[in-house]
C-alpha positions in Angstrom: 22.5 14.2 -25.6 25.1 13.6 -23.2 25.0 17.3 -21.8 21.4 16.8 -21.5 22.1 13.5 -19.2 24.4 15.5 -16.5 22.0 18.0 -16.6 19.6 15.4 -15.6 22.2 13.9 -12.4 23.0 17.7 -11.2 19.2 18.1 -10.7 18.5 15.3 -8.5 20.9 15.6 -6.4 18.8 17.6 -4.3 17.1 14.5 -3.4 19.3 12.5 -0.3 20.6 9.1 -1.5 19.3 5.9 0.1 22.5 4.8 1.3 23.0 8.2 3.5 19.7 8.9 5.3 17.2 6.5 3.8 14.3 8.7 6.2 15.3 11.8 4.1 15.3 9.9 1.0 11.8 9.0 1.3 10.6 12.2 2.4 12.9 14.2 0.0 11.2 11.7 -2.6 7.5 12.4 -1.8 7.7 16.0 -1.1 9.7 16.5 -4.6 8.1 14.6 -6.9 4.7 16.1 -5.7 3.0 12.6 -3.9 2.2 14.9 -0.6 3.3 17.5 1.8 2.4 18.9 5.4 -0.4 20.3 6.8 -1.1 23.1 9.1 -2.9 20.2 11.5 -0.2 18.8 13.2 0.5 15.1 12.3 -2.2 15.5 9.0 -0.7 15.9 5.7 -1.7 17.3 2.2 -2.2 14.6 -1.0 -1.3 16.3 -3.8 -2.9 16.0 -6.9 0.2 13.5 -8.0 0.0 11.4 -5.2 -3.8 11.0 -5.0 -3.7 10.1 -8.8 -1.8 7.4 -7.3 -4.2 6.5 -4.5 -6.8 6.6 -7.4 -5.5 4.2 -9.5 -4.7 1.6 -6.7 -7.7 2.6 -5.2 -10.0 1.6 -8.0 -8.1 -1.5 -8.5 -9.3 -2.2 -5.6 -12.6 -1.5 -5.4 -13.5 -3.4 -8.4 -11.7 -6.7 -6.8 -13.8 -6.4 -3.6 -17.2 -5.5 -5.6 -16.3 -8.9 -7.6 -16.3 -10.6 -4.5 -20.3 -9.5 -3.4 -19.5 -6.7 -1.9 -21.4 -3.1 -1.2 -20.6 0.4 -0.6 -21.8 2.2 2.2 -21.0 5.3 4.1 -21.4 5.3 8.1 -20.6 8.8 10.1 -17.9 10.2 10.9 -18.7 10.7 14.8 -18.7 7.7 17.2 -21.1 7.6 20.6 -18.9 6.9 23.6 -21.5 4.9 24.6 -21.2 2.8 21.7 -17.4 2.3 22.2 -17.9 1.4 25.7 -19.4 -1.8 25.0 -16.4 -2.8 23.2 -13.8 -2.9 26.4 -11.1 -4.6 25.0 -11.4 -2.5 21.6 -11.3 0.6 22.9 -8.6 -0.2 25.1 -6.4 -1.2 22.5 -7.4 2.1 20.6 -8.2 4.5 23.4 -4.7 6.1 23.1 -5.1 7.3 19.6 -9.0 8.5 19.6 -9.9 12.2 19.3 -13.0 13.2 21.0 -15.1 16.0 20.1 -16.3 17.6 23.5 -18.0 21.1 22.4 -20.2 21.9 19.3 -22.2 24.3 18.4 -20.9 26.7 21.1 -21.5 24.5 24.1 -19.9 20.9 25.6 -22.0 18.1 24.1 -24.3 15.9 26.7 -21.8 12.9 25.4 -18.6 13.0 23.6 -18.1 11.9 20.3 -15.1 10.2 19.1 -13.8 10.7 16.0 -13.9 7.8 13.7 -10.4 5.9 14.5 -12.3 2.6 12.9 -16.0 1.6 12.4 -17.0 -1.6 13.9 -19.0 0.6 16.9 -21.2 2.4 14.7 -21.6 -0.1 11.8 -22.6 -2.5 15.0 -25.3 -0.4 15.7 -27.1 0.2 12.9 -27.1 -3.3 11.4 -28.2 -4.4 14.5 -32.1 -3.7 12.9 -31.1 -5.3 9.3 -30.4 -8.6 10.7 -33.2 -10.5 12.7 -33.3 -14.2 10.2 -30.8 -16.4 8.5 -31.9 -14.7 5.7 -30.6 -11.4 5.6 -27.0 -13.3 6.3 -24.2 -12.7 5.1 -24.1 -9.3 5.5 -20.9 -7.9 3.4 -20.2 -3.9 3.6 -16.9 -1.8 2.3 -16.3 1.9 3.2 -13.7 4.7 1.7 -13.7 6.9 4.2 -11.0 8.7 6.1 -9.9 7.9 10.1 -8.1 9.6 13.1 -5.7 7.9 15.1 -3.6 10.6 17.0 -0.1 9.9 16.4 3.2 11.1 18.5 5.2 10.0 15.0 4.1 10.7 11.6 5.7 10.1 8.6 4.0 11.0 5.3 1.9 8.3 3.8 3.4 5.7 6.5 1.4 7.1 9.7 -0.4 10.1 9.8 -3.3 11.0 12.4 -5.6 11.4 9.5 -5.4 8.9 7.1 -7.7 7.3 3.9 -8.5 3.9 3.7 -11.2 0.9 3.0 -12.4 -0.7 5.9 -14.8 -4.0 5.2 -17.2 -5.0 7.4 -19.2 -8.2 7.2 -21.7 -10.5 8.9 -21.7 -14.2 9.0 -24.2 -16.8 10.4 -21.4 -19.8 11.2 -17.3 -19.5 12.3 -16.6 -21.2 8.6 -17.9 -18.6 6.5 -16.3 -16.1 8.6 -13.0 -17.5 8.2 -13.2 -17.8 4.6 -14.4 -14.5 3.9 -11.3 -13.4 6.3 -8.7 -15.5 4.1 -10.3 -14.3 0.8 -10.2 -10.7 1.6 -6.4 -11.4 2.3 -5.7 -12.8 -1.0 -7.7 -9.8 -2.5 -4.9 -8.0 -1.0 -2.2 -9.9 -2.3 -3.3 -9.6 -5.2 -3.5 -5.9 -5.1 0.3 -5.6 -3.6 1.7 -8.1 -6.1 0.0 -7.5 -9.6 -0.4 -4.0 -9.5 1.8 -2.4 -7.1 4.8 -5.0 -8.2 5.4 -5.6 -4.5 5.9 -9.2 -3.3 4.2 -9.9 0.3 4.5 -12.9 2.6 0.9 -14.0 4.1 0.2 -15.1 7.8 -1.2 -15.3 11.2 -0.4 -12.3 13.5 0.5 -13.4 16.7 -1.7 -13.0 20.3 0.1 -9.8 20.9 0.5 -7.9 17.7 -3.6 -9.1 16.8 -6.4 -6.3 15.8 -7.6 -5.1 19.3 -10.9 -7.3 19.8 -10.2 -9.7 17.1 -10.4 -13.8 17.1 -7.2 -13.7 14.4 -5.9 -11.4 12.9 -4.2 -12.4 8.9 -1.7 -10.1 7.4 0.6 -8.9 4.0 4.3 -8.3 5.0 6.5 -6.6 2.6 10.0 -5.7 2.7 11.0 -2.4 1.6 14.5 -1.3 -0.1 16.1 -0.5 3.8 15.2 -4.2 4.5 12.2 -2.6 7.1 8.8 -4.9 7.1 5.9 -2.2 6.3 2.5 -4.2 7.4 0.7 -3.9 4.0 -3.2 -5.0 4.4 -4.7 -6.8 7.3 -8.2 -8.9 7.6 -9.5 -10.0 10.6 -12.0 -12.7 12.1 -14.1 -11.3 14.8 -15.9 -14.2 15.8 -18.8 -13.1 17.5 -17.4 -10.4 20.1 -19.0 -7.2 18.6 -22.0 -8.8 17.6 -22.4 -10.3 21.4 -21.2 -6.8 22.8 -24.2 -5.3 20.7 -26.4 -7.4 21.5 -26.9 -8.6 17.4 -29.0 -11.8 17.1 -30.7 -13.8 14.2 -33.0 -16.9 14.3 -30.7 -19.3 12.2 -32.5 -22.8 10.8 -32.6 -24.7 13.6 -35.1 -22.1 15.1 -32.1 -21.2 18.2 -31.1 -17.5 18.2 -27.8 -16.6 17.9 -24.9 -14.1 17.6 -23.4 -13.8 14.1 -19.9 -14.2 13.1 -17.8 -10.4 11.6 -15.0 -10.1 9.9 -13.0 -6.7 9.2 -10.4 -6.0 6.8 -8.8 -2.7 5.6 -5.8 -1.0 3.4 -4.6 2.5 3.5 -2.8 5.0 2.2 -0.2 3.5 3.4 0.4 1.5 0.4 1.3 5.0 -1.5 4.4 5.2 0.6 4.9 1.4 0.2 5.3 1.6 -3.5 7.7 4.9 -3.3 10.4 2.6 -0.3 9.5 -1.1 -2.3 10.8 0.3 -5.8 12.3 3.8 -5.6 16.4 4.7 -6.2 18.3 7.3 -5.2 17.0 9.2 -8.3 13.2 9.2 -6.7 10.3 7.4 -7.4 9.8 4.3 -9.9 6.0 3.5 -10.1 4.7 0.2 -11.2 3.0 1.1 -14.8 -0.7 -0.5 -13.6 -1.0 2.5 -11.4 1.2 5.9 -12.4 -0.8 8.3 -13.0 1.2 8.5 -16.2 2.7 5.5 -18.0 4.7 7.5 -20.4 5.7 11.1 -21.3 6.6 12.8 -24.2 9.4 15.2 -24.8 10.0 16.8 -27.9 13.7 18.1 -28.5 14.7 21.0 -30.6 17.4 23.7 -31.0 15.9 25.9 -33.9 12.4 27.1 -34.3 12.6 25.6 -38.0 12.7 22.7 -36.3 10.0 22.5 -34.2 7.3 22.0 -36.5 8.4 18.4 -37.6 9.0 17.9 -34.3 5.4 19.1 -33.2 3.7 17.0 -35.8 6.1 13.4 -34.5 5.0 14.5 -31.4 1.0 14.8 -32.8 1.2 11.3 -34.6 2.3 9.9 -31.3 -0.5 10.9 -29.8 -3.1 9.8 -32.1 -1.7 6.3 -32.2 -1.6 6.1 -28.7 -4.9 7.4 -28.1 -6.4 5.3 -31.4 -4.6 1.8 -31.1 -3.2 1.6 -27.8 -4.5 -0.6 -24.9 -2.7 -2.2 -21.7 -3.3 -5.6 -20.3 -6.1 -4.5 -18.2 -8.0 -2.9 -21.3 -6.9 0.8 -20.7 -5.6 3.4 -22.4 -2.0 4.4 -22.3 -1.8 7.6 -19.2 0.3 9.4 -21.5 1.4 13.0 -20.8 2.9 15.5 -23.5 5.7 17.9 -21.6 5.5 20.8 -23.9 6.5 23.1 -22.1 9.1 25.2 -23.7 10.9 27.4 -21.1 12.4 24.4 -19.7 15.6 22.5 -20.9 15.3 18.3 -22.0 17.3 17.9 -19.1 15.6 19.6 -16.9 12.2 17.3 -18.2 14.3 14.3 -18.2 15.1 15.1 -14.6 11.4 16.0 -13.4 9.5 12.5 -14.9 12.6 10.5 -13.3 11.8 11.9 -10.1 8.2 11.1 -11.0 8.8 7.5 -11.6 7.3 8.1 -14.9 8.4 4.0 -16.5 8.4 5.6 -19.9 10.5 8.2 -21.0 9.7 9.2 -25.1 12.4 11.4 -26.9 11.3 12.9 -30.1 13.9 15.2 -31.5 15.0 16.4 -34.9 16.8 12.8 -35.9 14.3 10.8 -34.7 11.8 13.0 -37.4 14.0 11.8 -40.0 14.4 8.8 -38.6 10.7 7.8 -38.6 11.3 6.8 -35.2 11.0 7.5 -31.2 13.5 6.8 -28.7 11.9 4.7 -25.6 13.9 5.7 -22.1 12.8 3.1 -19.6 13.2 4.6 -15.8 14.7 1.6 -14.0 18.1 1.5 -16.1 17.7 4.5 -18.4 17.9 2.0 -21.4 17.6 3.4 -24.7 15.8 1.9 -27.7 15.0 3.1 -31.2 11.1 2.5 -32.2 9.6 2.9 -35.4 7.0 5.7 -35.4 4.6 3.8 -36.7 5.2 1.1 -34.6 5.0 2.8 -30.9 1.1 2.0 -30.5 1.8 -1.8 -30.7 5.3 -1.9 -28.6 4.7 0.6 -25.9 1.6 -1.8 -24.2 3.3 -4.9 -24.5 6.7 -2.9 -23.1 4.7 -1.4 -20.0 3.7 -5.0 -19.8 7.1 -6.7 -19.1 8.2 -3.5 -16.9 5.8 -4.5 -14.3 6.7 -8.2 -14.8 10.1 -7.1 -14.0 9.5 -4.4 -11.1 8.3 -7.5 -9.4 11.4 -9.4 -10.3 13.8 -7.2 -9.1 11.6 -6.8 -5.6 11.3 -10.7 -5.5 15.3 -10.6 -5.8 15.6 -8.1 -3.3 13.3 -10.0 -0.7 15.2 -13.4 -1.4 18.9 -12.2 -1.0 17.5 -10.5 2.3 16.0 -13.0 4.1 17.9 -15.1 6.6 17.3 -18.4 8.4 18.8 -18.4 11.7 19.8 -20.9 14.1 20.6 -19.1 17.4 20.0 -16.1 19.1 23.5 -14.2 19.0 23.2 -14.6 15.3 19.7 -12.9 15.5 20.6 -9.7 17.2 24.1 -9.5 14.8 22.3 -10.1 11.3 19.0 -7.7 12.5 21.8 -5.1 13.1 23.8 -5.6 10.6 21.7 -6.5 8.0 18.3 -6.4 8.9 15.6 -8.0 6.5 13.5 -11.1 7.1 14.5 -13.4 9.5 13.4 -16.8 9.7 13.5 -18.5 13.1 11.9 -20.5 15.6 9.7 -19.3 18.5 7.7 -21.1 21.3 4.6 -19.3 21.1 5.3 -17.7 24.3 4.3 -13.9 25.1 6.9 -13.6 27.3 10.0 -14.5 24.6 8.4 -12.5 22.0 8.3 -9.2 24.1 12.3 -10.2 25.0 13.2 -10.2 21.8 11.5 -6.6 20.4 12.7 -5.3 23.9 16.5 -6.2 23.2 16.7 -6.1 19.2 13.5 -3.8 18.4 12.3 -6.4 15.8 8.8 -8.4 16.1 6.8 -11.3 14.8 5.6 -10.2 11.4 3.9 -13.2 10.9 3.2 -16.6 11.2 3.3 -18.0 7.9 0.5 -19.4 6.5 2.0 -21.6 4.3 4.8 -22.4 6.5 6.0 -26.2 6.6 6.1 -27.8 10.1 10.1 -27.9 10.7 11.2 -28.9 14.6 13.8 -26.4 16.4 14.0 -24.7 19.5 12.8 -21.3 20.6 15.9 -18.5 20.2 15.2 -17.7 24.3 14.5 -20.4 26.3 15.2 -23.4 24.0 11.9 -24.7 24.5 10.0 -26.7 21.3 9.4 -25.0 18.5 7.2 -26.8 15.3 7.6 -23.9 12.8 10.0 -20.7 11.5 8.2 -17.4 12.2 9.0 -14.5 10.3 10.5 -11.5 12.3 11.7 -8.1 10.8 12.3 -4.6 12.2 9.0 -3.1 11.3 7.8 0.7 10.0 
C-alpha cells in the first residue's frame, strides 16, 4: 500500500504548490482536475463537464433557496437597445468600459447598436414597464440563469472571464422598506449558500460609496477569504431605490390614489463561486470539494494483483453499490454521488492520485483483505485518514461521515479566517501586515472618499465592507486622524 501512496505524491507533483506560485496553483488545479480550460474567444473559457457538475450542484441549491423565497424564473434577451442603456447615465457609465456592442448583422450595420447583455436591469425595465400600472401587481420578484459579457483586460478562469454564468434577480417594490428587506434577505440567501454548502465562511456588509453597484442606493455584500489570505467578493444584492424605475418612466397608482415610481432591488452570484470553493479549500495536492456539492461524494477502487482475485473483489465492489444506492441518504435527502473507477489499465496509485486531484472527500479501497475482511477502507481527502468499515455497515456510516466532513471543511476555513484577521491601530502597521501577511484587516476609517482611494493607491487593498453587524467602537481614521465610530474590513481583493 505504501508503494501505491508515492505513486500517488510523484503524480501530483505536476500541480505547483501553494506556497511557490499560488496563481499557478490554482490554474494548474482547475485545468488538471478537469473544472475548465480556455477558449478560442479570447478572455471566454470552456466549463468542462467536471466543473459544470459543480456549477450544477451549487446552482440548484440555489435555485431552490430563492424559489422558497416567492421567486420566478424568467428569461429576458440577450441583446440590449442603446437606447435603453442611455437612460441609465450613471449605469452605463460605470459599465460602459466592459460592454460589447453588436454593430452589423445579417450582412449590414444595424440602424442602432445592440449591447451585449453585461447585466439586465435595461431591458427587464422595459418590459415590466406594461405589467405594472396598480399596487396590485406589486411586488414584482424575477430571477434569471443566463450568461453575461463584460470585456475584460484580465481573466482568470472562473474568477473573471468576459463571458461568464450567473443569476441575476430582479424585483419591484411599492415602498423603500420592502425594498430593503428583500435586499438583506437575498444576502442571507447567499450566506447561506457560501456557508452550508460551499463550507466557506463569509463576512456580511455595506459596500462603501465608491466600490457600490453602478446606479445603486446600497450595495450589501459576502466577503470571503481564500487560502493566499485574498478577499474574493462572493454574492452581492443591491437596493435601487427608485432610479431605474424613474429613468424608465415605471409608475403605479399605490392606495392613496398618488402615482408613483416603485422601489428595485438586484442581486446576483456567479461562477465565480466555482473558483471560490477550489482557493477557500484546496492544498497543494488539488482540489477539496465540500461533499453537498462534488459531483461525486465518494469513489470506489477495487485493488487486485491476480485475476483469481478479482471476482471477490468485483462482487465487494457490487454489494457496495447496492447498499449505497438502496439505504443511503445525505442530510439533504439525496443519494450518495458515488462513482465506481473500474478502469483496469490504470494502477491504484495512479486512481488514488486522479480523485485527490478531484477533491473527491471519499476515497473507498476494496482489495483482496478487505474481501476477507468483510470490510472497506474509507480514505478521507483532507488528511488521507484511513478507517476500516464493516461491509455491511458502509450505507449507514458513509452519510453521517460526509456529514461531519462538511461540518469540518467549515471549521478548518473558520480557523483559517480567524488566525488571519488583524485589528490595527495605525497606518504603518497597515501597509507592513497587508504586505507581509495580508488577510483581513480590521481598522478605522472616516468615511472619506478621499482616504479610501489613498490607501488602495499606496497598499493596493480596499474597503471590503462595512460590517453589518459591526459594534460602534470610537478610533481615528488610519490617514488623517479624523473620528472614526466603527472598524471597516479591508483586504487585498481578487
Amino acid at each position: 500500500m505504501a508503494d501505491l501512496e508515492n505513486g500517488a505524491r510523484r503524480f501530483v507533483t505536476a500541480v505547483t504548490r501553494q506556497s511557490e506560485d499560488f496563481p499557478a496553483w490554482y490554474t494548474d488545479v482547475v485545468r488538471k482536475a478537469e473544472l475548465a480550460d480556455y477558449s478560442p474567444v479570447r478572455g471566454s473559457m470552456v466549463i468542462r463537464p467536471y466543473g459544470y457538475a459543480l456549477w450544477e450542484n451549487l446552482r440548484d441549491a440555489l435555485d431552490g433557496m430563492i424559489k422558497e423565497t416567492g421567486h420566478s424564473n424568467a428569461y429576458f434577451p440577450l441583446f440590449i437597445p442603446k437606447s435603453l442603456l442611455d437612460k441609465e447615465a450613471e449605469h452605463v457609465e460605470g459599465f460602459n468600459p466592459q460592454v460589447a456592442w453588436v454593430t452589423h448583422a445579417g450582412g449590414k450595420k444595424l440602424d442602432e447598436p445592440l449591447a451585449i447583455r453585461p447585466t439586465s436591469e435595461a431591458i427587464i425595465a422595459a418590459s415590466v414597464k406594461d405589467w405594472i400600472q396598480s399596487y396590485r401587481d406589486l411586488p414584482v420578484l424575477l430571477n434569471l440563469w443566463n450568461n453575461v459579457v463584460r470585456w475584460e483586460l484580465r481573466t482568470r478562469l472562473f474568477l473573471r472571464t468576459s463571458e461568464f454564468l450567473w443569476q441575476e434577480g430582479h424585483t419591484f417594490h411599492a415602498t423603500e422598506q420592502e425594498g430593503r428587506e428583500e435586499t438583506a434577505r437575498m444576502l442571507e440567501v447567499y450566506r447561506r449558500l457560501s456557508e452550508e454548502w460551499l463550507a466557506i465562511p463569509v463576512l456580511q456588509g455595506r459596500k462603501t460609496p465608491g466600490e457600490r453597484f453602478p446606479g445603486a442606493v446600497d450595495t450589501l455584500a459576502i466577503e470571503a477569504l481564500m487560502r493566499d489570505r485574498k478577499a474574493l467578493q462572493a454574492g452581492t444584492s443591491h437596493y435601487l431605490g427608485d432610479n431605474f424605475t424613474r429613468a424608465e418612466g415605471i409608475e403605479f397608482l399605490d392606495r392613496d390614489n398618488v402615482r408613483k415610481h416603485p422601489h428595485g432591488t438586484s442581486w446576483g452570484l456567479s461562477t465565480r463561486m466555482v473558483g471560490a470553493t477550489v482557493m477557500a479549500h484546496g492544498d497543494d495536492d488539488g482540489l477539496i470539494l465540500p461533499p453537498r456539492v462534488a459531483p461525486y461524494q465518494a469513489v470506489v477502487v477495487p485493488i487486485w494483483r491476480r485475476d483469481e482475485e478479482r471476482s471477490a473483489v468485483e462482487g465487494a465492489v457490487d454489494r457496495v453499490r447496492a447498499s449505497l444506492a438502496d439505504g443511503a441518504r445525505t442530510a439533504d435527502g439525496g443519494r450518495i454521488r458515488l462513482w465506481i473507477d473500474a478502469r483496469d489499465d490504470v494502477t491504484p496509485g495512479a486512481k488514488f492520485a486522479h480523485w485527490e486531484l478531484r477533491g473527491v472527500p471519499f476515497r473507498i479501497e476494496i482489495g483482496p483483505r478487505d474481501v476477507a475482511a468483510q470490510q472497506v477502507v474509507l480514505v478521507r481527502r483532507t488528511d488521507r485518514s484511513k478507517e476500516a468499515v464493516p461491509l455491511a455497515g458502509i450505507a449507514a456510516e458513509l452519510p453521517a461521515r460526509l456529514d461531519r466532513y462538511q461540518a469540518d471543511l467549515f471549521q478548518r476555513a473558520v480557523a483559517f479566517r480567524e488566525e488571519h484577521t488583524h485589528r490595527i491601530e495605525d497606518y504603518e502597521a497597515f501597509k507592513s501586515t497587508i504586505e507581509d501577511e495580508g488577510g483581513f484587516l480590521l481598522a478605522h476609517w472616516c468615511e472619506s472618499e478621499a482616504c479610501e482611494r489613498q490607501i488602495n493607491e499606496e497598499t493596493g487593498a480596499t474597503i471590503r465592507i462595512v460590517p453589518l453587524d459591526g459594534e460602534r467602537e470610537e478610533g481615528v481614521c488610519l490617514i488623517d486622524g479624523a473620528p472614526s465610530h466603527q472598524r471597516v474590513v479591508f483586504a487585498r481583493a481578487y
